[in-house]
C-alpha positions as CSV (number, residue, x, y, z in Angstrom):
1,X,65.5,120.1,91.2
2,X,68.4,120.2,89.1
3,X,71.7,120.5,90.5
4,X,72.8,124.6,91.5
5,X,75.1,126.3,89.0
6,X,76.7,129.8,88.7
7,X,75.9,129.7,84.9
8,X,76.4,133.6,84.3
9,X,80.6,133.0,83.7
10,X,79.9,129.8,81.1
11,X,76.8,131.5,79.2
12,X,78.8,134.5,78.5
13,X,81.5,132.6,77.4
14,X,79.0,130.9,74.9
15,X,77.5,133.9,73.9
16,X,81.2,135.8,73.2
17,X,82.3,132.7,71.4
18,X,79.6,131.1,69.5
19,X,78.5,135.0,68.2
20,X,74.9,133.2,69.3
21,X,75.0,130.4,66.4
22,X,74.9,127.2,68.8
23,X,71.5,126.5,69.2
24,X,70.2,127.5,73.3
25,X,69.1,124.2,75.1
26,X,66.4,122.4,74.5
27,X,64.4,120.2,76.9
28,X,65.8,116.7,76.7
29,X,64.4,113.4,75.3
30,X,63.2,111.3,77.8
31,X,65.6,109.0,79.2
32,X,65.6,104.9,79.5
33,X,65.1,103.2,83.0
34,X,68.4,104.1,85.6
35,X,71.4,101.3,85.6
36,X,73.7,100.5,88.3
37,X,77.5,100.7,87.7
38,X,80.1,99.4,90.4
39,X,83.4,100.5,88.8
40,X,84.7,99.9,92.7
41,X,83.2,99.5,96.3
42,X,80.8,102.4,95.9
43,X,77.9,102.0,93.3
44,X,76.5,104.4,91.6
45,X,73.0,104.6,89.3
46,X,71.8,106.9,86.6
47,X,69.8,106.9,83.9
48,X,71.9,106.9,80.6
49,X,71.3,108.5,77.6
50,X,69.2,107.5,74.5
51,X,70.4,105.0,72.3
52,X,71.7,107.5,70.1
53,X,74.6,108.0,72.2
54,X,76.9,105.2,71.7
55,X,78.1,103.5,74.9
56,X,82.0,103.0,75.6
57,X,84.0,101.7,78.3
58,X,85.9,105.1,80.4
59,X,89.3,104.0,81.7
60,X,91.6,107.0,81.2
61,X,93.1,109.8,83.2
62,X,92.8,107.9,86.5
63,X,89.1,107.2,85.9
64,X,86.7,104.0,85.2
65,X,83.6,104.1,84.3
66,X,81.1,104.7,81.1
67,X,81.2,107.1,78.2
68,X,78.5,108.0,75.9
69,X,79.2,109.5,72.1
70,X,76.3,110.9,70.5
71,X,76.5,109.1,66.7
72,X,77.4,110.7,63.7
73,X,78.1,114.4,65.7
74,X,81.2,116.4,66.3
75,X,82.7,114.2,69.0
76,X,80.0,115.2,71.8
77,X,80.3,112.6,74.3
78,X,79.0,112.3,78.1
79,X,80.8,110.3,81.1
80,X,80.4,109.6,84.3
81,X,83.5,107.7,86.3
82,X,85.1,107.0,89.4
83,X,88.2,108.5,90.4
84,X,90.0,104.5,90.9
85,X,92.7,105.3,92.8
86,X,91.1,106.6,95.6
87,X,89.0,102.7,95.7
88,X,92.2,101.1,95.7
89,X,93.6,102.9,98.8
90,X,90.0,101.9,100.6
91,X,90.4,98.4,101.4
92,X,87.2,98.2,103.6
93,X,85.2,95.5,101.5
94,X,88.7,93.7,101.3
95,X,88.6,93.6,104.6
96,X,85.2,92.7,104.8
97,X,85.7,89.7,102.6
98,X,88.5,88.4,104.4
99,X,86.5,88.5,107.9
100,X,83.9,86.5,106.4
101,X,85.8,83.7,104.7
102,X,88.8,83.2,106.7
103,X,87.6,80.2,108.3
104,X,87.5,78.9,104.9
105,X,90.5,79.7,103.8
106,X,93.3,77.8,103.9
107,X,97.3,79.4,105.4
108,X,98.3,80.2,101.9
109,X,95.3,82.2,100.6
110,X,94.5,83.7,104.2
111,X,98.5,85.3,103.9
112,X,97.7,86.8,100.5
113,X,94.2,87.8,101.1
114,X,95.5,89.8,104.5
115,X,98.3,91.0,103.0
116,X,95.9,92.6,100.4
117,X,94.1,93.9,102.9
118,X,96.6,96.4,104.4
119,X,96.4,99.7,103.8
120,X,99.8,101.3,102.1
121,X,99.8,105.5,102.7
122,X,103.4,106.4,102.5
123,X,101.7,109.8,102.2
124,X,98.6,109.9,104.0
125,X,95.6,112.6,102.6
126,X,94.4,113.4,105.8
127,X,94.6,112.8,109.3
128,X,91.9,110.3,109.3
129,X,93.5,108.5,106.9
130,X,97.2,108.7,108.8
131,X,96.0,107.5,111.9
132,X,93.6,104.5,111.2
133,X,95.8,102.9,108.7
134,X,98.5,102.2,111.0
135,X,96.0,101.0,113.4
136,X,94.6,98.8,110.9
137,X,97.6,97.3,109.8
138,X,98.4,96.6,113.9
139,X,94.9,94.8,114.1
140,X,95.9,92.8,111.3
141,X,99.4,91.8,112.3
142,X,97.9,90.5,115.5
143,X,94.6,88.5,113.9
144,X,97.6,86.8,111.7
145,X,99.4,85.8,114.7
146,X,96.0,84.5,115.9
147,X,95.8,82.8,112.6
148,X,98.4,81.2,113.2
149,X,97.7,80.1,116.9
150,X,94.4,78.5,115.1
151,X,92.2,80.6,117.3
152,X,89.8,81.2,115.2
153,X,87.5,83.3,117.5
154,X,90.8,85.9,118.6
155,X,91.4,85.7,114.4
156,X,87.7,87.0,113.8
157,X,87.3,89.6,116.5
158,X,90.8,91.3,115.6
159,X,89.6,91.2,111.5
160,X,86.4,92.8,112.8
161,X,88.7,95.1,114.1
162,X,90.5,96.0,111.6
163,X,86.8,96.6,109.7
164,X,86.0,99.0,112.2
165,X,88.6,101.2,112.5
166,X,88.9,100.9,108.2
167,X,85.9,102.3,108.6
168,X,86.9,105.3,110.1
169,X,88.8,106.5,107.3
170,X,87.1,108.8,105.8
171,X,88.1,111.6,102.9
172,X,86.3,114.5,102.4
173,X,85.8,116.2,98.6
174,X,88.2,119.4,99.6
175,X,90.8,116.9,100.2
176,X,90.6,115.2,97.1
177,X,89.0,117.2,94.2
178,X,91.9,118.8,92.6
179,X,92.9,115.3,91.7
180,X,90.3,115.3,89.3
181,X,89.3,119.1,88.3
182,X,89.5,119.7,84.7
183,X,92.9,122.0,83.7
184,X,93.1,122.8,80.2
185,X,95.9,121.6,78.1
186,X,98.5,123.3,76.8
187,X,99.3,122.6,73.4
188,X,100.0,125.6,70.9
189,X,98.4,123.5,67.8
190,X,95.4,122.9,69.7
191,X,92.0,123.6,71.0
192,X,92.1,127.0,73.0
193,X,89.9,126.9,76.1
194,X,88.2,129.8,78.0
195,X,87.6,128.0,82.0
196,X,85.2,129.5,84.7
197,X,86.0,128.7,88.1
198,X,84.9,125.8,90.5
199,X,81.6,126.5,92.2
200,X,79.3,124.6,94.8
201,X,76.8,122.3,93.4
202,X,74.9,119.3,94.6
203,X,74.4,116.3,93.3
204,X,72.2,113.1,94.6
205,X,71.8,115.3,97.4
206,X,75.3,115.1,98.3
207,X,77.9,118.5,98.2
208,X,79.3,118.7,95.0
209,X,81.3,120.9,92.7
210,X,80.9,122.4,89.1
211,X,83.5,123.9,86.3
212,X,82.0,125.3,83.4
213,X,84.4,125.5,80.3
214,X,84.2,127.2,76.5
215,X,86.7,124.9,74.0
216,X,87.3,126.2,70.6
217,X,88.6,123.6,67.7
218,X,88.7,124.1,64.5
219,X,86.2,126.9,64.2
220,X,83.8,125.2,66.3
221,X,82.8,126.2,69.6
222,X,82.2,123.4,72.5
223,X,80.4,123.7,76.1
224,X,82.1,121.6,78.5
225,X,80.6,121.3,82.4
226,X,81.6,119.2,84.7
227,X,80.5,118.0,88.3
228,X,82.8,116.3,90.7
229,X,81.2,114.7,94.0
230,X,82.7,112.1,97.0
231,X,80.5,109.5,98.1
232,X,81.2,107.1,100.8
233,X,85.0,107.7,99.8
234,X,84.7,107.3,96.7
235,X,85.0,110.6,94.0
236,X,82.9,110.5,90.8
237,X,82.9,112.8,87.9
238,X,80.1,113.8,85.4
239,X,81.0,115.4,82.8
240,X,79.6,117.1,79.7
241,X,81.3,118.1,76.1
242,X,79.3,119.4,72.9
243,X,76.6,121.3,71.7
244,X,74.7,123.7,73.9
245,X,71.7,122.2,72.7
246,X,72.5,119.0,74.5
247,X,73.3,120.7,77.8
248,X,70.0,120.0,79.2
249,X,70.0,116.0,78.1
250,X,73.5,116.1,80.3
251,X,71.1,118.2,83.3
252,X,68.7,115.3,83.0
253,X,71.1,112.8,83.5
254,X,73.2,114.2,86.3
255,X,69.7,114.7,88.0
256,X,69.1,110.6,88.0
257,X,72.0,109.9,90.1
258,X,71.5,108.4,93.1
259,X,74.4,106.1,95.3
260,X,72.7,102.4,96.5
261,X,74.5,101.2,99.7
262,X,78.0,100.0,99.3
263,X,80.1,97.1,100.9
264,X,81.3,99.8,103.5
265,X,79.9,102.4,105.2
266,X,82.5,105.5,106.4
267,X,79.4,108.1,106.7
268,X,77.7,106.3,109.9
């Protein structure tokens, strides 16, 4: 089942703008065998789209990931990223890492991995996230101080510590969405933009949210949809903008999501 949408807002839009001259949606192409991405700690897979749609490398805005431009058309283009920042402030598989290697690891690289390690909130985004960090940075104070008392038992139990209580912080998409919900620019030489509002969705069977979005350039009218969804701390984006005719190939795509296990789990 595709993903729910409120499409009355978006389709009126369409209708008002386009004067009914974009073509309606078709039913897509079939799509090639589902890829695994890991842009951070969180995987994601999806079937991409034909070859038609040239692959490029996402890394703009705060995001990482893939973006797909359909050849020779007017700039339609597909992606699907990560929102990186909020892998960076997760430093669970660091952790992870660093409990299973530290015996290996000499003084010098078990300092600089540790110190890697700690979690830096000067502003925290939740409570969760307030509270465990601090007691994950203790934990790891004292399996340094272990370290360096070469126990290596007391330095693996307080590192496993650390893991666990990492693993407590845990975001939720309300806290974190508006970091990543599409806002139209404002530029008085450019495309205008006509933006529903944020509705519930689901994708990959997890709670989600979708903006619909009219842009108008140069006498041409664009569909733009997005979907915006947290998994195991990390945020992801889909996001479609083109033709209506290629809405459906965007549907079919959003569909194949799925999330393979991660280094960390925060959703036990």
């Amino acid at each position: 089942m595709r993903p729910a949408l409120a499409l009355v807002v978006a389709v009126g839009l369409v209708t008002t703008a386009c004067g009914g001259s974009d073509a309606p949606e078709t039913e897509p192409p079939p799509l090639p065998p589902a890829e695994v991405f890991a842009w951070g700690g969180q995987p994601i897979s999806f079937s991409p789209p034909p070859e038609d749609w040239r692959r490029e490398k996402e890394q703009s805005g705060g995001l990482r990931g893939a973006r797909f431009v359909l050849a020779g058309s007017v700039g339609e283009r597909i992606h699907i990223a990560e929102h990186y920042a909020l892998d960076e402030r997760d430093h669970c598989a660091r952790l992870a890492a660093l409990a299973s290697d530290h015996e290996r690891l000499d003084d010098n690289a078990f300092r600089n991995d540790l110190l890697r390690a700690r979690p830096y909130v000067p502003e925290p985004i939740n409570g969760w996230e307030g509270r465990y960090a601090s007691d994950v940075n203790s934990s790891l104070d004292s399996a340094f101080q272990a370290r360096m008392q070469r126990d290596p038992a007391m330095t693996r139990h307080w590192l496993d510590r650390a893991r666990e209580e990492a693993a407590q912080i845990r975001y939720t998409l309300d806290d974190v969405v508006e970091r990543v919900t599409f806002t139209a620019p404002a530029s008085p030489s450019g495309p205008t933009f006509e933006v529903g509002e944020r509705r519930s969705a689901s994708v990959a069977g997890e709670p989600a949210y979708a903006l619909n979005y009219v842009m108008k350039l140069r006498g041409r009218t664009y569909l733009g949809r997005e979907y915006y969804v947290l998994k195991n701390n990390r945020l992801f984006v889909a996001s479609f903008q083109g033709l209506a005719n290629n809405l459906a190939l965007f549907e079919s795509i959003v569909e194949s999501i799925t999330f393979p296990p991660g280094a960390c789990d925060h959703e036990g």
